[in-house]
DOSE-561136 format. One record per residue (C-alpha): x, y, z. Coordinates in steps of 0.02 Angstrom, whole numbers, padded with zeros to 5 digits, always signed. Layout:
XYZ ...
***
This chain:
+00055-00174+00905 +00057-00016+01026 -00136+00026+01046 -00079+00196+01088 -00003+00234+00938 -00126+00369+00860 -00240+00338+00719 -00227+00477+00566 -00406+00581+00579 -00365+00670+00431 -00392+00545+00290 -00499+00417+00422 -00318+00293+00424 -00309+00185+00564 -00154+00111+00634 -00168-00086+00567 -00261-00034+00391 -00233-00137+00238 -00334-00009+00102 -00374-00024-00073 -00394+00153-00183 -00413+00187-00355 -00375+00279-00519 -00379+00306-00707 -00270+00394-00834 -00416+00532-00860 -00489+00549-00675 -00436+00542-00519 -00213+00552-00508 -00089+00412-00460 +00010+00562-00432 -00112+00655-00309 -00131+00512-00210 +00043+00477-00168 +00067+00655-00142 -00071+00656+00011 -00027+00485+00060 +00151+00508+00096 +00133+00681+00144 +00034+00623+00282 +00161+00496+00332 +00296+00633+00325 +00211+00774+00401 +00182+00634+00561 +00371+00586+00560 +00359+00427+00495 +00437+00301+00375 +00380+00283+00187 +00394+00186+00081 +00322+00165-00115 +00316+00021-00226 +00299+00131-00388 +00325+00074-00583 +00413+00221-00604 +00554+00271-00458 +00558+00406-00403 +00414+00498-00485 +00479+00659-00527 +00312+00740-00525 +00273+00645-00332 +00445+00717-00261 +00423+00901-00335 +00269+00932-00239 +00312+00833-00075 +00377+00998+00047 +00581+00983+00088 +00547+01035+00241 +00434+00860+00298 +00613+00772+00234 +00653+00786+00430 +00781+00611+00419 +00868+00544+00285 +00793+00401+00189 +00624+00425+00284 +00543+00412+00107 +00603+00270+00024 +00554+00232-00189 +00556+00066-00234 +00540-00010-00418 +00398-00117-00417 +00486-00256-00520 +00615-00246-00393 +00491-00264-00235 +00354-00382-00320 +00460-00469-00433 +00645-00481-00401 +00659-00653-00471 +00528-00626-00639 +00372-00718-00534 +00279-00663-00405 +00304-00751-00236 +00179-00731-00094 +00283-00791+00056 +00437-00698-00004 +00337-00530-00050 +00249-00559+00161 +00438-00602+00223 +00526-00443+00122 +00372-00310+00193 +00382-00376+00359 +00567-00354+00370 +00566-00178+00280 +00447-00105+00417 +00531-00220+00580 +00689-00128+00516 +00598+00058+00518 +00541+00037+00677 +00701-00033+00744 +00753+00142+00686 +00650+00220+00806 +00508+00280+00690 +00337+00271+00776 +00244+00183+00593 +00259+00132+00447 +00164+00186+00298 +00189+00085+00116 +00092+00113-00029 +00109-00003-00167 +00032+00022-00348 -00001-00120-00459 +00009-00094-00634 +00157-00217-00642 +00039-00351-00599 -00023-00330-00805 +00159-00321-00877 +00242-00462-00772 +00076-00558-00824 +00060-00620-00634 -00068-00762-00558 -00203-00663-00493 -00250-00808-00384 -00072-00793-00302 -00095-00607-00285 -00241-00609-00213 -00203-00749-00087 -00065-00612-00031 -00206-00450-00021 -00275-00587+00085 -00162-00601+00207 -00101-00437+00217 -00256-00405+00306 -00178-00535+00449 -00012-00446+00428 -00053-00241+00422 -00136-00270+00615 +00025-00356+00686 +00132-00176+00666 +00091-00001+00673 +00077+00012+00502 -00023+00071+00368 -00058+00018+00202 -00137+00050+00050 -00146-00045-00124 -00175+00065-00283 -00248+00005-00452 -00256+00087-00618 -00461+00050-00651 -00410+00065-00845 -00292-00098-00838 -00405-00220-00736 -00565-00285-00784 -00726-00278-00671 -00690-00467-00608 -00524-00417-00546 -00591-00239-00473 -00711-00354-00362 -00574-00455-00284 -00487-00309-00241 -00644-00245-00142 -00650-00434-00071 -00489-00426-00011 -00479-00262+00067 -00557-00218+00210 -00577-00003+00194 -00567+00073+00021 -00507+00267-00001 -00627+00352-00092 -00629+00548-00142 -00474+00559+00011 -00561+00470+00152 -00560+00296+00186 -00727+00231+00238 -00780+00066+00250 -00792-00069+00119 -00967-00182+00133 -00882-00286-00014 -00757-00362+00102 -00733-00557+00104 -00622-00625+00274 -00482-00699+00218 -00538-00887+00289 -00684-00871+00187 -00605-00798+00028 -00555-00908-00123 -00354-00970-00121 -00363-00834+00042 -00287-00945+00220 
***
């Protein structure tokens, strides 16, 4: 990775960032924090892309500004089934070779980084091993450091249980919380976490 590719001051994103956030139904909005996520990436000039359940949210796309639409297909929706799931199960090596070849193919396009957000809701309706999922959140703290890239990982705190909430703080080294990301003392190194490398 370039080391002088800048880091993003105003949320506290640095280049190589694997992030967890969070919301609910009645609080805090999946839709707000797309909106500022990719907005960010946008307004910087570089690639999206969103692993939503629902593509393309009408509500996301009516408040991102035209105007921060500077290529064509810099913002890229993706079904979640689709991206997760093409096959009905959830693969770890296939979801790690798919990502890495989805931002090695923006930045063959000349953009400067990557930024994907993925949200995780389909992990309760395709009734996926959590152990295999969270072998993956894992090891994309290996992978988000190899490109300038950054990530974050969204989960709906009214579909998981306080078991699974903690292994999403274990595997995820920053957390974005109230639109900063600080760090995350909850963190377990992927060596040292359970099914993790």
């Amino acid at each position: 990775m370039n080391p002088r590719i800048p880091d993003i001051a105003d949320l506290g994103f640095k280049v190589g960032d694997h992030v967890c956030g969070f919301y609910t139904e009645g609080g805090t909005s999946l839709d707000d924090i797309v909106v500022r996520y990719v907005s960010q990436g946008l307004q910087s000039g570089d690639k999206c892309y969103c692993f939503l359940d629902n593509t393309p949210l009408p509500s996301v796309r009516a408040r991102i500004p035209l105007q921060l639409l500077k290529r064509e297909n810099t913002l890229q929706f993706v079904q979640a089934d689709e991206a997760y799931v093409p096959d009905g199960s959830f693969s770890k090596d296939a979801r790690m070779r798919g990502l890495e070849g989805l931002v090695q193919g923006a930045l063959s396009e000349g953009y400067e980084r990557v930024w994907c957000l993925g949200e995780t809701s389909f992990l309760v309706r395709n009734a996926v091993d959590m152990k295999a999922w969270f072998a993956y959140e894992a090891e994309l703290n290996e992978f988000a450091p190899r490109y300038p890239q950054l990530i974050i990982c969204l989960y709906n705190l009214d579909r998981f249980d306080g078991e699974t909430v903690m292994n999403v703080l274990e595997t995820h080294r920053r957390v974005f919380v109230n639109g900063i990301v600080i760090p995350n003392p909850y963190y377990i190194a992927a060596n040292q976490f359970p099914g993790g490398q």
